[in-house]
Wavefront OBJ file of the C-alpha trace (Angstrom):
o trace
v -6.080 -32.763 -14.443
v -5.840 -30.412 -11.380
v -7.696 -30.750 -8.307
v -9.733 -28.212 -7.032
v -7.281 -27.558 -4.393
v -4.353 -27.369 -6.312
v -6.885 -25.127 -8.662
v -7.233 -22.637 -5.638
v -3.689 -22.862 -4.736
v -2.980 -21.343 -8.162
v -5.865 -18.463 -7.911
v -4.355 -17.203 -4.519
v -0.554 -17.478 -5.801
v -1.560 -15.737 -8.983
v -3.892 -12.986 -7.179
v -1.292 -12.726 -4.427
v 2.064 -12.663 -6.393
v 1.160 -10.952 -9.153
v 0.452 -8.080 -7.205
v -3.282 -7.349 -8.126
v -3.716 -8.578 -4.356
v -2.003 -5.279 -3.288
v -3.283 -3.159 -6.051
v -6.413 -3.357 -4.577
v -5.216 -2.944 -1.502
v -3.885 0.972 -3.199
v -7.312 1.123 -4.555
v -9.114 0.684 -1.189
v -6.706 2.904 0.686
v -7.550 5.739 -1.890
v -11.353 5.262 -2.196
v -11.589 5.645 1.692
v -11.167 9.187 1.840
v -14.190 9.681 -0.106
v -16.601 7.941 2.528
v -15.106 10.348 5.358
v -14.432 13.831 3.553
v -17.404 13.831 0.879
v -16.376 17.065 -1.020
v -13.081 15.065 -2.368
v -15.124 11.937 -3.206
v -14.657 12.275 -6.898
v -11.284 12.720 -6.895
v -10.789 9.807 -4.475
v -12.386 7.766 -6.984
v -10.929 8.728 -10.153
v -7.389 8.790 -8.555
v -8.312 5.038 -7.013
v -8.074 4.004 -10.419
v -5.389 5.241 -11.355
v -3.419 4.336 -8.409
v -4.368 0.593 -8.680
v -3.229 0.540 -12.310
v 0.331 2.300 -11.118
v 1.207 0.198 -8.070
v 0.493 -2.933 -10.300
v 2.727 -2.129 -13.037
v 5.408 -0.064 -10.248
v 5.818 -3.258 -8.147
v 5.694 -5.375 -11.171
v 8.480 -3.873 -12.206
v 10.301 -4.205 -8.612
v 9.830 -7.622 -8.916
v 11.181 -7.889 -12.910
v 13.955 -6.302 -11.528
v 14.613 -8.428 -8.293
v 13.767 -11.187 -10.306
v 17.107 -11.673 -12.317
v 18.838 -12.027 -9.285
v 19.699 -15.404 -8.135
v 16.954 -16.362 -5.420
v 15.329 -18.823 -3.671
v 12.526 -16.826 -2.556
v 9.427 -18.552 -3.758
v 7.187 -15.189 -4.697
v 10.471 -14.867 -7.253
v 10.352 -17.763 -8.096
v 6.400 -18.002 -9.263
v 7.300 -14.768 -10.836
v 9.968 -15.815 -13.437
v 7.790 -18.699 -14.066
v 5.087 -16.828 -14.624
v 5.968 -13.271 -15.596
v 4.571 -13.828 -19.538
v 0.743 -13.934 -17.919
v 1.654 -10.922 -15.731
v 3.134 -8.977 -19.118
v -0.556 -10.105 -20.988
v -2.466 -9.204 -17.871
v -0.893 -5.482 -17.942
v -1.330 -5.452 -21.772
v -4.984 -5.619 -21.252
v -4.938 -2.964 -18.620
v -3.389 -1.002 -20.501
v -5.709 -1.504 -24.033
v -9.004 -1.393 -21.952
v -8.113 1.847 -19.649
v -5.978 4.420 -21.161
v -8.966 6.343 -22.073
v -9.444 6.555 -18.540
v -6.401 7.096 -17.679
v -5.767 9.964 -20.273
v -9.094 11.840 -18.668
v -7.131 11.133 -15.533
v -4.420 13.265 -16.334
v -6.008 16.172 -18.579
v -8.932 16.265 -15.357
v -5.894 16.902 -12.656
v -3.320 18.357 -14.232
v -2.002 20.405 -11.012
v -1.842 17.110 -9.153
v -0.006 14.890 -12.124
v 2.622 16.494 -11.334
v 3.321 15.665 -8.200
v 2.068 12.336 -9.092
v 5.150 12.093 -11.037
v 7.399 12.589 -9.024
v 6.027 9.940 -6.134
v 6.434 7.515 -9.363
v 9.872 8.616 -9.460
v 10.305 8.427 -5.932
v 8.939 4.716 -6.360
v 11.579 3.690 -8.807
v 14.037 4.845 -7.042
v 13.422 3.016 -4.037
v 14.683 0.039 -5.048
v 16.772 0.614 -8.262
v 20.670 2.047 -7.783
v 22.168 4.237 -7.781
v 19.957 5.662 -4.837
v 18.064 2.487 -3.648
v 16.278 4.331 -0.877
v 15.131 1.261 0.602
v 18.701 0.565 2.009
v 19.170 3.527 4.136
v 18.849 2.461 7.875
v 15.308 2.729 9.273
v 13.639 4.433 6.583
v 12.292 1.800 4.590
v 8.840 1.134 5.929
v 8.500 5.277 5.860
v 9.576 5.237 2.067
v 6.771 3.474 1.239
v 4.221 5.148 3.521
v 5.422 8.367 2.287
v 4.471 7.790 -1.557
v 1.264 5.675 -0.609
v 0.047 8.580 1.779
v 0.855 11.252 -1.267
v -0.855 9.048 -4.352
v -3.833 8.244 -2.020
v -4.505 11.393 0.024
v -2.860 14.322 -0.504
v -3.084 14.563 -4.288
v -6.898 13.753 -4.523
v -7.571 15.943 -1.272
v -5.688 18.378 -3.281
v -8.850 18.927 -5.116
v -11.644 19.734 -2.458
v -15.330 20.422 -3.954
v -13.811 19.476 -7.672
v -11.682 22.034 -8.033
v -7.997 22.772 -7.600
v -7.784 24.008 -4.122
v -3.802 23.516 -3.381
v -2.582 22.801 0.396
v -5.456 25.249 1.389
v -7.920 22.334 1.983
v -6.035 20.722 4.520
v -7.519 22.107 7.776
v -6.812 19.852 11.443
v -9.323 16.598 10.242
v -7.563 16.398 6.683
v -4.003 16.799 8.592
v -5.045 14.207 11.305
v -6.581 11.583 8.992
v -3.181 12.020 6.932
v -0.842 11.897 9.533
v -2.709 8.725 11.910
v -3.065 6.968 7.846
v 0.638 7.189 7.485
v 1.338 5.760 11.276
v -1.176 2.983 9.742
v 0.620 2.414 6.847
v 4.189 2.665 7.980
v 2.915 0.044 10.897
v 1.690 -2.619 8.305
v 5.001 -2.329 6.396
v 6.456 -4.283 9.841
v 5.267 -7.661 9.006
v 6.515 -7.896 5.190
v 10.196 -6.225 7.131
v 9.671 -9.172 9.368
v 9.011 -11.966 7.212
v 12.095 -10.691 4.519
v 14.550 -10.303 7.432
v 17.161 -12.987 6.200
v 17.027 -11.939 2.678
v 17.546 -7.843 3.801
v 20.171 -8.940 6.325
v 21.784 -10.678 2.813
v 21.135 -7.805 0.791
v 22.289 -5.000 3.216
v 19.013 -3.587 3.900
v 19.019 -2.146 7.153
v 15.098 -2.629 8.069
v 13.838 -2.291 11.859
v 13.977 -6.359 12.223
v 17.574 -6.191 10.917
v 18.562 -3.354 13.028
v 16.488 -3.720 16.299
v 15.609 -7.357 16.303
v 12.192 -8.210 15.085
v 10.358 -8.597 19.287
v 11.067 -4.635 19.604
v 10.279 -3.927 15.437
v 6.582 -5.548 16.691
v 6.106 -3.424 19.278
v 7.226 -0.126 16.933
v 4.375 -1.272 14.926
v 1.860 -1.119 17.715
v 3.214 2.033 19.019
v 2.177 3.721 15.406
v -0.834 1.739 15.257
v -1.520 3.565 18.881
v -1.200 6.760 17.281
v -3.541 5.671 14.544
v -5.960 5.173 17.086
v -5.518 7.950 19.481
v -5.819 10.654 16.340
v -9.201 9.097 15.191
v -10.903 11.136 18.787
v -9.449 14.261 17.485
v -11.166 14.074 14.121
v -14.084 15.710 13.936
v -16.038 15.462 10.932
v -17.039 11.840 11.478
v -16.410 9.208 14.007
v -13.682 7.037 13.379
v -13.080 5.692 16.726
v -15.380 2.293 16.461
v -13.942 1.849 12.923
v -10.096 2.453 14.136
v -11.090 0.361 17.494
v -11.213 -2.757 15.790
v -8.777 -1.981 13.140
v -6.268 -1.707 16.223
v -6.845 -5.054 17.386
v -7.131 -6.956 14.202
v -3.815 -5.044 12.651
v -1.919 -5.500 16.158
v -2.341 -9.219 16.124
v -1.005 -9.586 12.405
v 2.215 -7.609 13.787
v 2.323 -9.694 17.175
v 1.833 -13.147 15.538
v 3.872 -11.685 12.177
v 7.210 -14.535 12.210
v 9.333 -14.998 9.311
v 8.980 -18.643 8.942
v 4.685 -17.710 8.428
v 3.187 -19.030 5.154
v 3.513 -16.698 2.447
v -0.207 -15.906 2.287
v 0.076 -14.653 5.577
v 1.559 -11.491 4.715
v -0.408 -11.426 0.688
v -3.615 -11.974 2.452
v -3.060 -10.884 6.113
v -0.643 -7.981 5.942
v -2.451 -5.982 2.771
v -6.170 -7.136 3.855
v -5.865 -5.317 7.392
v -5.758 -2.625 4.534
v -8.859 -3.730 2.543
v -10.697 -4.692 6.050
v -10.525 -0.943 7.123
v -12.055 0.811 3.818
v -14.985 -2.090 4.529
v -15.874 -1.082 7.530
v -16.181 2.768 6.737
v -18.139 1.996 4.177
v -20.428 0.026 6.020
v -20.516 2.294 9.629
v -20.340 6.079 7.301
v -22.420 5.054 4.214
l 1 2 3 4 5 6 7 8 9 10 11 12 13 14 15 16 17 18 19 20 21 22 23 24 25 26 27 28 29 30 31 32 33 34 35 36 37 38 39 40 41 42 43 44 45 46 47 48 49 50 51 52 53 54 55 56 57 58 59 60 61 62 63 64 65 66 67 68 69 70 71 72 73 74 75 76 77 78 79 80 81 82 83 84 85 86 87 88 89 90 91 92 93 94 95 96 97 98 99 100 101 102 103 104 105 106 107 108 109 110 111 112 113 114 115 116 117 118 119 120 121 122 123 124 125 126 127 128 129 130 131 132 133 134 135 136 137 138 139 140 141 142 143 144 145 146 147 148 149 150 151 152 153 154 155 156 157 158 159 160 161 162 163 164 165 166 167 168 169 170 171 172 173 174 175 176 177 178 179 180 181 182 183 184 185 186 187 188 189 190 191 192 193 194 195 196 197 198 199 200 201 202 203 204 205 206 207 208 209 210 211 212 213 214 215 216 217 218 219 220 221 222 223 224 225 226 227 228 229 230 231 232 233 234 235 236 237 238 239 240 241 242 243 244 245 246 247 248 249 250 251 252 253 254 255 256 257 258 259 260 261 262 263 264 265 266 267 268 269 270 271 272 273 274 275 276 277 278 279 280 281 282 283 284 285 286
């Protein structure tokens, strides 16, 4: 019989390595732009959904493919252990919400499009011939690059309901996208940090692998700066109590972000900095 801590132990490792942790995470990161720019707060939502549905079965598949390496890693590990309940789990998804899903795609057409392509982008980040993520210093932009399109700039791509193009993005759309993707790009550091032996193994040339991981840190809080610093030049609501404590709370998971840190560290720490901010927007702006 388990005990109820090993019982929890297997929630968080399931919830964390399975990747619904992070999915979320997507999900959050999309909503958000709802609670600050109201006229795309449909689209925000219905493109939420979809987005936590894609980077559950995207990364999924990063880690089916990683997976039949030969690894120690432990997240690897769990996975080929327990890949069978992550297949049934995406089974169901997909059963329950392709309905939704379809309406999805027949409801934003224009934007599926381009939706495609940041999937394709996706793939191709970590499967050869191009595996993106290899190129020296890009790989923490990579991935801020297709969350920042599949989160803002498709659904803002529909201001007031309607197909609206690049049009709608006036200075606050362009600010909140550009300080989001400093945000992003600075809470890839800590997952560069803790897989620093295995990228050094693998060739990939990440900012702790290239720079040392004391001067990656303070990269991170340079972009979490500019995060900050952009929120007083957005007008159409106040960000700057929201982004004030996001600041402090995301600069010490960089600064106390080591690679020998507990696995949940980065799972719960390093994708609920993420969560954290879309809580507190919708508690100051609701």
């Amino acid at each position: 019989m388990f005990s109820p801590r090993q019982i929890a132990k297997n929630f968080l490792d399931f919830i964390g390595y399975s990747n619904l942790f992070l999915a979320f995470a997507v999900f959050c990161s999309t909503i958000q732009g709802g609670f600050i720019f109201n006229n795309v707060s449909k689209p925000c939502t219905h493109f939420a959904f979809l987005n936590f549905f894609a980077a559950f079965f995207l990364y999924n598949l990063q880690r089916i493919y990683q997976s039949h390496f030969p690894t120690e890693e432990i997240r690897l590990l769990w996975y080929r252990k327990n890949k069978k309940w992550i297949f049934t789990l995406a089974i169901v998804f997909a059963l329950i919400f392709s309905g939704a899903v379809w309406d999805i795609f027949t409801a934003y057409e224009q934007g599926i499009y381009i939706y495609c392509i940041c999937a394709i982008f996706s793939i191709f980040y970590f499967l050869p011939p191009f595996n993106l993520r290899k190129i020296p210093y890009i790989k923490q932009f990579c991935i801020a690059f297709v969350w920042i399109m599949v989160c803002i700039v498709i659904p803002f791509l529909f201001g007031n309901n309607n197909f609206s193009n690049i049009d709608y993005f006036q200075k606050d759309q362009s600010l909140y996208l550009i300080s989001q993707f400093c945000f992003i790009a600075a809470m890839c550091i800590p997952f560069d940090i803790r897989d620093v032996e295995k990228d050094k193994q693998e060739g990939t040339l990440s900012f702790p692998v290239l720079v040392g991981i004391n001067k990656s840190k303070i990269i991170g809080i340079l972009l979490l700066a500019i995060y900050f610093v952009l929120s007083f030049f957005i007008d159409t609501v106040s960000l700057v109590g929201v982004r004030g404590i996001m600041f402090v709370v995301s600069g010490l998971v960089i600064y106390f972000s080591e690679p020998n840190r507990h696995r949940y560290y980065f799972v719960y720490l390093g994708d609920g900095v993420i969560i954290l901010q879309t809580i507190l927007l919708y508690w100051l702006l609701q």
